[in-house]
C-alpha positions in Angstrom: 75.4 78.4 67.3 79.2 77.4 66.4 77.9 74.9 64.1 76.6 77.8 62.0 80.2 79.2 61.8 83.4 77.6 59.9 86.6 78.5 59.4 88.7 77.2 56.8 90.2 78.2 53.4 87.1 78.7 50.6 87.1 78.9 46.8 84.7 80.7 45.7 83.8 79.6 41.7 81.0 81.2 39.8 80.7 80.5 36.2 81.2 83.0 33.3 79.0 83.1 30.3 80.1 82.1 27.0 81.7 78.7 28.2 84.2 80.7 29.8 86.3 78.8 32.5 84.7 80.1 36.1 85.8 82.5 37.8 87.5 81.5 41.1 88.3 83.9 44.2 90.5 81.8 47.1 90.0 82.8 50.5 92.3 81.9 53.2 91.3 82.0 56.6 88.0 82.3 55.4 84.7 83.0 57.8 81.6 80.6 56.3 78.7 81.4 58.3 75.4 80.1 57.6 72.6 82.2 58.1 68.7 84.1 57.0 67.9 87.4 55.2 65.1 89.7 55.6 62.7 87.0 54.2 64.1 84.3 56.2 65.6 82.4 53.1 68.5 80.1 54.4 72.0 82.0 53.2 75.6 81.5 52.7 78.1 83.9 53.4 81.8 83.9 53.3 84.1 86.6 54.3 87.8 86.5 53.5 91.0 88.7 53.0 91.9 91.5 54.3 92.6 95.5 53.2 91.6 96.1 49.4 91.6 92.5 48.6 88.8 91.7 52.0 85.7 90.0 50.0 82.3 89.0 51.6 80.2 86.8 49.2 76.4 85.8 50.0 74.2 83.4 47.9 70.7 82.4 49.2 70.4 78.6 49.2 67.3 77.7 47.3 65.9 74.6 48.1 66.6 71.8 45.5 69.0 73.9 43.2 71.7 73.1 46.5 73.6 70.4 45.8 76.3 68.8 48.9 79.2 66.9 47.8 81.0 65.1 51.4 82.7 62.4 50.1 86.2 63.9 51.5 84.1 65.3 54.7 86.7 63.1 56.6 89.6 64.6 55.2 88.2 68.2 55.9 87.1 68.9 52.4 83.5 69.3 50.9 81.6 71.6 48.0 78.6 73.7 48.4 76.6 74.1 44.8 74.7 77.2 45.7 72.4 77.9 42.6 71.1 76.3 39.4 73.9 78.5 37.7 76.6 76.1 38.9 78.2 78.4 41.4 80.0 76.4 44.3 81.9 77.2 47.2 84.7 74.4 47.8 85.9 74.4 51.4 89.2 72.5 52.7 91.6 73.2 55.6 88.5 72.4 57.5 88.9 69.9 61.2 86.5 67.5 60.2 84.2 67.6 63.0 83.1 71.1 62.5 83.1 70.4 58.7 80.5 67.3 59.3 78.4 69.8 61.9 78.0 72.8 59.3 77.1 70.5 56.5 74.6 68.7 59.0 73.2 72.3 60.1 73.4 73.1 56.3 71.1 70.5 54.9 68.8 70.3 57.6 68.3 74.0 57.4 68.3 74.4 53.6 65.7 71.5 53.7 63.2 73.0 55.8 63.2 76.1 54.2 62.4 79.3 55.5 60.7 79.5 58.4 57.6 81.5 58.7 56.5 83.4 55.7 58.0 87.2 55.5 55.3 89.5 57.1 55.3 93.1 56.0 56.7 95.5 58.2 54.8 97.7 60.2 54.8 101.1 60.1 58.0 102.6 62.1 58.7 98.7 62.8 62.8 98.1 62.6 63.4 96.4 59.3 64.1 93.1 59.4 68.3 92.7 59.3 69.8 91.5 55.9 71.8 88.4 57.2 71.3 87.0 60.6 72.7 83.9 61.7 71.3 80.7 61.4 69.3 79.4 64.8 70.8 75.8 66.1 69.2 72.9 65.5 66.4 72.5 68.1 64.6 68.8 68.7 61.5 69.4 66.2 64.6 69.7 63.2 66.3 66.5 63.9 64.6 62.8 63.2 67.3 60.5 64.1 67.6 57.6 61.3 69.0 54.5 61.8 72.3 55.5 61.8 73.2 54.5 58.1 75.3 56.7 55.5 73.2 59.6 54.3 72.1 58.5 50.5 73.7 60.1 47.9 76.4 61.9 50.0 78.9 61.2 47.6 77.2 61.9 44.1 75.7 65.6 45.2 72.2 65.1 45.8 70.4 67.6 46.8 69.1 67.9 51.2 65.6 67.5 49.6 66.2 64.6 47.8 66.5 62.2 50.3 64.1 60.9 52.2 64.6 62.1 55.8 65.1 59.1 58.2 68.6 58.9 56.0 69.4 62.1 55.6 70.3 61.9 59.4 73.5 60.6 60.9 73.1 58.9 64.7 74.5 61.4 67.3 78.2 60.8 67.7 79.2 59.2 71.1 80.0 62.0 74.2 82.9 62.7 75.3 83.2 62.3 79.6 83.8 65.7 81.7 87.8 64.8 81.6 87.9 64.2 77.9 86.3 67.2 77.7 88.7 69.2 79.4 91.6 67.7 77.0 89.9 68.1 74.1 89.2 71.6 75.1 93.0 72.1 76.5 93.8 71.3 72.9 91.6 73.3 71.1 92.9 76.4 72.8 96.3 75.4 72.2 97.4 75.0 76.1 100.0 73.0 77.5 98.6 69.1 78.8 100.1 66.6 79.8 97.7 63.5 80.3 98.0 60.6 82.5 95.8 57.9 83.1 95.3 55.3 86.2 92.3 53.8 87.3 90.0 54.4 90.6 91.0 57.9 91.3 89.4 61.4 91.1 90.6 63.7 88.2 92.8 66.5 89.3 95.5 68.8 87.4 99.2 67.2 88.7 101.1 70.3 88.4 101.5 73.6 86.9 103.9 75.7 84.7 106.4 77.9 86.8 104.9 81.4 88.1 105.3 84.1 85.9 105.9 82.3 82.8 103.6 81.2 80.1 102.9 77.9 78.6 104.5 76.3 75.9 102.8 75.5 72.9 102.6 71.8 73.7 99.6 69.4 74.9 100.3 66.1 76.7 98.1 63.3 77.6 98.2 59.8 78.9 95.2 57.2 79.3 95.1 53.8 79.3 91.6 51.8 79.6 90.0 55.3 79.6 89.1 55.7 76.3 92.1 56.7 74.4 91.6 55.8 71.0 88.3 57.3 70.9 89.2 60.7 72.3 92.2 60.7 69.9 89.8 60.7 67.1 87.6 63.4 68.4 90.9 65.4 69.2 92.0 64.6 65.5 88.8 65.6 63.6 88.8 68.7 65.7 92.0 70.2 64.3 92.7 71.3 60.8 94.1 68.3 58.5 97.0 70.0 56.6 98.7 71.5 59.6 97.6 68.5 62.2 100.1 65.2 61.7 99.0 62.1 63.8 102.2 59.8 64.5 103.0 57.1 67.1 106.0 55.1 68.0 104.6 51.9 66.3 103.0 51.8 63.2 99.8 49.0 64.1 99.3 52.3 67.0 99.6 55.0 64.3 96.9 52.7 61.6 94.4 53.1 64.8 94.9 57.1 64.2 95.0 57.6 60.9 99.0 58.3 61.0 102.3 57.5 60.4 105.0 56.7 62.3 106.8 59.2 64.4 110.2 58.6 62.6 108.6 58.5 59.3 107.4 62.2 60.1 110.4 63.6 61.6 112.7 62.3 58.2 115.7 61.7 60.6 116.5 57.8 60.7 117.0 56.5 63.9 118.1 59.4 65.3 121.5 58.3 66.2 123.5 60.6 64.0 125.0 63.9 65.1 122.8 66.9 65.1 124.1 68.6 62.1 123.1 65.5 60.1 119.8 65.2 61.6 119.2 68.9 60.7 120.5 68.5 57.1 118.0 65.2 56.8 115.1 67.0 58.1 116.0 69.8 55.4 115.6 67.9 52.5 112.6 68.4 50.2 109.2 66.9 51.4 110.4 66.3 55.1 111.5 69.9 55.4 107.7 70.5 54.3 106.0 69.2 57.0 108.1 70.3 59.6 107.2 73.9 58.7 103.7 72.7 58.1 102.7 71.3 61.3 101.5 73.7 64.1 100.3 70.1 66.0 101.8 67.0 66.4 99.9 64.1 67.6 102.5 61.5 69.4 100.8 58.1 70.4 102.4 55.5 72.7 104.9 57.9 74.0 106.7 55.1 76.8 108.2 53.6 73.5 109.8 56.5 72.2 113.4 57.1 73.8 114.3 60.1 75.2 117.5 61.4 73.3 115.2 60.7 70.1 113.1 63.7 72.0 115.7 65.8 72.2 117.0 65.0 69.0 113.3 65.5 67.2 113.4 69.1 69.5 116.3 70.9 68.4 115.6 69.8 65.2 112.2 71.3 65.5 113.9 74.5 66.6 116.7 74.8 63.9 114.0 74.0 60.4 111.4 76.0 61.8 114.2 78.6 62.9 112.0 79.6 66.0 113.2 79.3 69.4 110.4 78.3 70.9 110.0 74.7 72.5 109.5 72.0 69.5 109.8 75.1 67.0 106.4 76.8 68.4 104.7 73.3 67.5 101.9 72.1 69.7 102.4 69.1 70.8 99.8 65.8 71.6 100.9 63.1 73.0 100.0 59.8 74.6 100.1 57.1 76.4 101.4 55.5 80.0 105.6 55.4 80.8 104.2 52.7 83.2 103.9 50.3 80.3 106.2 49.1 77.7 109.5 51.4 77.6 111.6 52.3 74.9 113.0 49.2 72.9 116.7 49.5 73.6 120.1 47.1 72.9 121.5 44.9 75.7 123.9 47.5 76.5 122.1 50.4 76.6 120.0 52.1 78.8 116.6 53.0 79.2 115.7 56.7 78.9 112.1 58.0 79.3 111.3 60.6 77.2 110.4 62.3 81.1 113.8 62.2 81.2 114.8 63.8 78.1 116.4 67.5 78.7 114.1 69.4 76.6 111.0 67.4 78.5 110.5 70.2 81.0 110.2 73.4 79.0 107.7 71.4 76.4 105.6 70.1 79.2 104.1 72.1 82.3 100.3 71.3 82.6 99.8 67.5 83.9 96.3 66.2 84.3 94.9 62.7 84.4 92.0 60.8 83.4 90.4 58.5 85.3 87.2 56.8 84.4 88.0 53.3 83.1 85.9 52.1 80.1 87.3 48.9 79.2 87.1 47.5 82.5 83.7 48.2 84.7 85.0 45.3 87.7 85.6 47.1 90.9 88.1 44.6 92.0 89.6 44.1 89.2 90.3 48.2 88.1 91.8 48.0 92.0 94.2 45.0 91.4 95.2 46.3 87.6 95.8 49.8 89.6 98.4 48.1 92.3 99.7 46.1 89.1 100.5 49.2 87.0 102.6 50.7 90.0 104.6 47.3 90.4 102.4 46.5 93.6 102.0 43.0 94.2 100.4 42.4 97.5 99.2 39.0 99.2 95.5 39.7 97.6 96.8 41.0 94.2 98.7 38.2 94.1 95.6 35.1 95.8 93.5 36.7 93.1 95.5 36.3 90.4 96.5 32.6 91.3 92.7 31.8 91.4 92.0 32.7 87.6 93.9 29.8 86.8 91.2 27.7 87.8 88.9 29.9 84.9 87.0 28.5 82.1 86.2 31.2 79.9 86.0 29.0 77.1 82.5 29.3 75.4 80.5 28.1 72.3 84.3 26.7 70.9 85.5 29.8 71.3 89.3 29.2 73.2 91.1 32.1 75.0 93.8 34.1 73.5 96.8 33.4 74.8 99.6 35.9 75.4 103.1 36.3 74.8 106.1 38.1 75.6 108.0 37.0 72.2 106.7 37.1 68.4 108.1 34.0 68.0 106.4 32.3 70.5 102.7 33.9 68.5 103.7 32.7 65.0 104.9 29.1 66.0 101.7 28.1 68.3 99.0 29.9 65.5 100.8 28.0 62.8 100.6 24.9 64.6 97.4 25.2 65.6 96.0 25.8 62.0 97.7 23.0 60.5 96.2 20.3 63.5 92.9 21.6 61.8 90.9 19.2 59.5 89.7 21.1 56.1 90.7 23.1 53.4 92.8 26.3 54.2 91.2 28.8 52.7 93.4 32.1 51.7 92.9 35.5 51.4 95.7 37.8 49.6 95.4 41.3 50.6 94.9 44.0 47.9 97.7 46.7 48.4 97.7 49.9 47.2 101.4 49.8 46.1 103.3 46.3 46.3 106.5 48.1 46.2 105.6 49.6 49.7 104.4 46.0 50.9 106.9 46.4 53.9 105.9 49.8 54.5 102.3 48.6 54.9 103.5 45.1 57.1 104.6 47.6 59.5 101.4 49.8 60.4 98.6 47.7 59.5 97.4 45.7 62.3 96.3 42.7 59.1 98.8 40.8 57.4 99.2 40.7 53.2 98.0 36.9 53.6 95.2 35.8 55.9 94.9 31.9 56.3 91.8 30.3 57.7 90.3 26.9 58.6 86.8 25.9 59.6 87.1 26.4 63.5 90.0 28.9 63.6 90.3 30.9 66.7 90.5 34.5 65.1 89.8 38.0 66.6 88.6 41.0 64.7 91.2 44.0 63.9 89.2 46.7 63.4 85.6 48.0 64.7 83.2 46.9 62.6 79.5 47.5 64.9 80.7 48.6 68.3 76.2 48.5 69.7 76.5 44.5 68.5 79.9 44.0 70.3 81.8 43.9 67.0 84.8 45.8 68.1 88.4 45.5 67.9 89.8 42.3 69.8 86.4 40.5 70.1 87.0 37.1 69.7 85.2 34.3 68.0 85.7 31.0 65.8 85.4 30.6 62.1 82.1 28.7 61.3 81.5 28.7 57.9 82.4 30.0 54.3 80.3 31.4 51.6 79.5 29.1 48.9 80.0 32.3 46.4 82.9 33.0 44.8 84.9 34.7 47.6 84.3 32.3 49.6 84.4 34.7 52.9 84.6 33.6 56.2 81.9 33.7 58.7 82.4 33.7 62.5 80.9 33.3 65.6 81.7 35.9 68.2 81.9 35.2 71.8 79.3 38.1 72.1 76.9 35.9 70.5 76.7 37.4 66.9 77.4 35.0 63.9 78.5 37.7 60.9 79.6 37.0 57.8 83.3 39.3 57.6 83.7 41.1 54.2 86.9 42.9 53.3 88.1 46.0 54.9 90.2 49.3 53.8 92.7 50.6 55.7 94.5 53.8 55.0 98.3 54.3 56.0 100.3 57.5 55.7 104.0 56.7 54.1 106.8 58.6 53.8 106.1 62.3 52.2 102.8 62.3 53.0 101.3 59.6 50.3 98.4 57.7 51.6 98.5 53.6 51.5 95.9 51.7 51.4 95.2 47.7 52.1 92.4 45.8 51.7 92.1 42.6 54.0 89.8 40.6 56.1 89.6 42.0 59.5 91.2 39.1 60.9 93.8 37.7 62.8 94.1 34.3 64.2 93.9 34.7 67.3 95.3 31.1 69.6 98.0 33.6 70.7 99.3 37.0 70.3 101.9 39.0 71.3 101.8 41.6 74.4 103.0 44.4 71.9 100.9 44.1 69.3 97.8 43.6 72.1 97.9 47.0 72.9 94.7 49.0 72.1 92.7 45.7 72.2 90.0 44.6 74.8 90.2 40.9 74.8 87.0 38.8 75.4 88.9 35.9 77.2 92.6 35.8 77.8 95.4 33.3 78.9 98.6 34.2 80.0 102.2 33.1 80.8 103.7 35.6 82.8 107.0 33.3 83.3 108.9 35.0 80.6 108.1 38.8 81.5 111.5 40.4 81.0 110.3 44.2 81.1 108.8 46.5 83.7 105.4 47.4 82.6 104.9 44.4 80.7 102.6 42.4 82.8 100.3 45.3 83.5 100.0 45.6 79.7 98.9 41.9 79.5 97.1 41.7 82.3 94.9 45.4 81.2 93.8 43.6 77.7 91.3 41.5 79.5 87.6 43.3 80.1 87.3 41.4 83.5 88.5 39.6 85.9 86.6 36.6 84.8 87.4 36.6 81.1 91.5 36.1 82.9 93.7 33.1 83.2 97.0 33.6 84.3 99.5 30.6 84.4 102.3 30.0 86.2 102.3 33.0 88.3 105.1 35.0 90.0 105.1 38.0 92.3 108.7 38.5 91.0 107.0 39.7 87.7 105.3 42.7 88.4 107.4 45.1 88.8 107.7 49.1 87.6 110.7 51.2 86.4 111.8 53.0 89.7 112.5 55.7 87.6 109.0 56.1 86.0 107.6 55.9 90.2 110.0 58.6 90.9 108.6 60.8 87.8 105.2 60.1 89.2 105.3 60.9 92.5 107.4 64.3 91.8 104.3 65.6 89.8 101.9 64.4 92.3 104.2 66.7 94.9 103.0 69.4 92.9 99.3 68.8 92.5 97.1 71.6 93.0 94.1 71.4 95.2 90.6 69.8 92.7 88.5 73.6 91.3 85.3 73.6 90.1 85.6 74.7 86.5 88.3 74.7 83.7 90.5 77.8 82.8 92.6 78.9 80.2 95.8 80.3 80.4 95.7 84.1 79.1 98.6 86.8 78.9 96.5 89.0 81.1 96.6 86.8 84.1 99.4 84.0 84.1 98.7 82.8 87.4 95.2 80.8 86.1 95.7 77.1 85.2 93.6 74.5 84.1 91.1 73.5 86.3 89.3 70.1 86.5 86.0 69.7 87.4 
């Protein structure tokens, strides 16, 4: 049933005769709800406004005079052309999931028509009601198609001109129980904070203090549990022009459809006094998103420093001029302080944002995913488990030293190795390009803006200039068919170019699919809000790669070095790229290397101390009962 309801902001346009320009009623916080009158014709309503200026339009949606335009169905935007007259009804403000499931309910509905013919009524029989709302979709409305982009989306065709195998989308993937319960912590707008370890059961870490509520925040961490997907669900759930999605780098802010956390927040580095923070965030544009945003999305949290927290939280506070934590924002964030930490000078020290002063009173509900999805080996989720806590027993360490002995090596297809330093990646994939025979072929990047060709270096995980050779190692960059194996880090070898102009590379993927690799857009937020675009071959060569940028990746086949670790965290980050055990060689290996911040441990184990006993069924907080918490089932 809550597909057949949508709220969101709706124009309402409904053209005047004479040629006069249409006339246009905006409703905010509108109420769309799809629905049937008395002679069960498929109807539109939306409600909006309140007092003398509260409106509720209805328009009966008659077959092929409805016309869907989707095209911006990602961004949270669509139109509605509700009768041959040229009335529409233009929704935006809309979190794109719900958008994509109304307009889904919409055409199938619209398309069937109505549903039995009317049948008089009896005599003292209850009239039928006016407007009722719109049954769900049952089995007998839905024919799955093959998955493709409905026909015609874009150019406003109407539901019943398209044939029906491609008028439906496959059913998106489902969320697990635990990504459930985030999503729906952030939904309702509680307080999460998310961690993420393999091989344990799902349990809520700790609560807020008695008697006080919960801070508009949300938390998470996960790593190997399906992060980036439940990000995505988590971002299309949430209304675009008050939802920002940021991250600490900007290849991990591309994955989200963000920007970078310090592009957002308009403040530098952070560094400068308070005052001078504030009076940055104030200026025009930056000072407009601060009072926008009701959530912020913070990926790869471990990276960001803690007085940069602190610094973003008062500044919250004082442009927002609300006492509340963060400014009443809600905050999302992820990722795993027992990876990579905050990239600090020689001289200074570390600082976890757990260790910022305003960390507490934004974050009170801790909870913690568990299922691991990049990795399904047993022993090898056990060993990357004792790894992550700086745990390197006799076994850890006999199974490691065996994988050196591994030949994953298949069908010319080398594995990646890893590095600690960027300079180590770009010296051995230069040199191992030019000991190729053959023409290099190149591939130049189409930016959206070449004056912003820095700006787009920095968050998109493909370079402006993509050199290949006949048997280059490469490894895709973004998911291109996730059922065939074609996802993000699959590796494979360059086999052969079109003869055709472009010339475009094809590869062979360890996977065993040979596809020919066509350019790819990727969309970049930039400073003020203007979107940045780059189109590039999916590809990166791939004979090494550097342990930072490998995050988010599942590697097919991996080498490692793990002589020149010089962080805590870092080999658990190289080690938790691999899918298995098998696809692993580690070189030269020492004990010494895995190791964890003892301050990260210590943050652990204090919220474990506090971990209340496993329930049966998630809870919200309310104001009527403070005492309920979120309970993982």
């Amino acid at each position: 049933m809550e597909a057949a309801e949508l709220r969101c902001t709706a124009a309402v346009e409904q053209p005047l005769p004479g040629g006069l320009a249409p006339r246009r009623r905006v409703m905010r916080d509108a109420t769309v709800l799809l629905g049937r009158n008395e002679l069960r014709q498929p109807v539109l309503r939306v409600a909006g406004g309140s007092g003398a200026a509260a409106a509720v339009l209805s328009f009966v949606l008659a077959g092929d005079a409805v016309r869907l335009f989707t095209r911006f169905a990602g961004e949270g935007r669509a139109a509605v052309r509700v009768g041959p007259d040229g009335a529409q009804v233009l929704l935006s403000d809309c979190p794109p999931d719900a958008l994509r499931r109304f307009l889904r309910l919409l055409r199938l509905k619209v398309a069937a028509g109505p549903r039995d013919a009317p049948r008089p009524p009896r005599l003292l029989e209850r009239p039928p009601p006016s407007f009722s709302v719109i049954s769900p979709l049952q089995e007998r409305d839905v024919l799955c198609g093959p998955g493709r982009r409905r026909a015609g989306s874009e150019r406003g065709e109407s539901p019943a001109q398209v044939p029906r195998a491609e008028r439906e989308r496959r059913p998106p993937a489902r969320l697990s129980a635990e990504q459930e319960a985030v999503l729906g912590a952030v939904r309702s707008g509680k307080s999460i904070f998310f961690t993420g370890s393999a091989g344990e059961e799902p349990r809520p870490l700790s609560s807020a203090p008695r008697g006080k509520p919960w801070p508009l925040t949300c938390c998470f961490f996960l790593e190997g549990t399906g992060k980036s997907f439940l990000l995505k669900r988590i971002v299309g759930s949430l209304p675009p022009n008050i939802t920002y999605a940021t991250a600490s780098t900007g290849v991990a802010a591309c994955h989200i459809g963000g920007t970078t956390l310090h592009a957002f927040a308009g403040i530098g580095s952070g560094k400068a006094p308070l005052e001078q923070c504030i009076q940055l965030a104030e200026r025009p544009g930056v000072r407009q998103h601060w009072l926008a945003c009701q959530h912020l999305i913070i990926d790869e949290i471990s990276m960001v420093d803690g007085k940069f927290f602190d610094k973003l939280e008062a500044v919250a506070r004082a442009v927002r001029k609300r006492d509340e934590p963060f400014g009443g924002i809600q905050l999302i964030i992820c990722g795993d302080f027992l990876q990579l930490p905050p990239v600090c000078k020689a001289n200074e020290e570390t600082k976890f944002c757990f260790q910022a002063k305003s960390w507490r009173k934004c974050i009170h509900i801790n909870m913690e995913l568990t299922e691991v999805r990049r990795q399904t080996d047993k022993t090898f989720v056990s060993l990357l488990s004792a790894i992550r806590l700086g745990r390197c027993t006799e076994e850890v360490t006999r199974l490691l030293m065996q994988t050196a002995a591994h030949r994953s090596e298949r069908d010319g297809i080398l594995a990646t190795r890893l590095c600690t330093h960027k300079d180590d990646v770009e010296i051995t994939n230069e040199r191992r390009l030019q000991q190729l025979p053959g023409e290099v072929h190149v591939f130049e990047a189409l930016d959206s803006d070449p004056m912003l060709v820095k700006l787009i270096d920095a968050q998109c995980p493909v370079g402006g200039r993509v050199e290949l050779k006949l048997g280059a190692q490469v490894m895709l960059a973004k998911n291109l068919d996730v059922s065939q194996g074609l996802v993000n880090g699959a590796r494979g070898v360059v086999v052969g170019f079109e003869s055709e102009q472009k010339g475009l590379p094809k590869v062979r993927f360890l996977c065993g699919v040979t596809q020919l690799i066509k350019m790819e857009k990727w969309i970049i937020k930039g400073p003020s809000g203007i979107h940045l675009s780059r189109q590039q071959l999916p590809l990166k060569l791939a004979w090494a790669i550097s342990i930072h940028k490998s995050q988010g990746m599942s590697l097919d086949c991996v080498e490692i070095s793990l002589s020149r670790v010089f962080e805590s965290g870092q080999a658990y980050v190289a080690l938790s790229r691999a899918r298995s055990l098998a696809g692993l060689r580690v070189l030269d290996f020492d004990p010494k290397v895995v190791r964890a911040d003892p301050a990260v441990l210590q943050f652990y184990r204090q919220l474990r101390r506090h971990q209340l006993p496993r329930q049966d069924s998630l809870h919200t907080h309310s104001d009527v009962d403070e005492k309920e918490n979120w309970k993982c089932n």
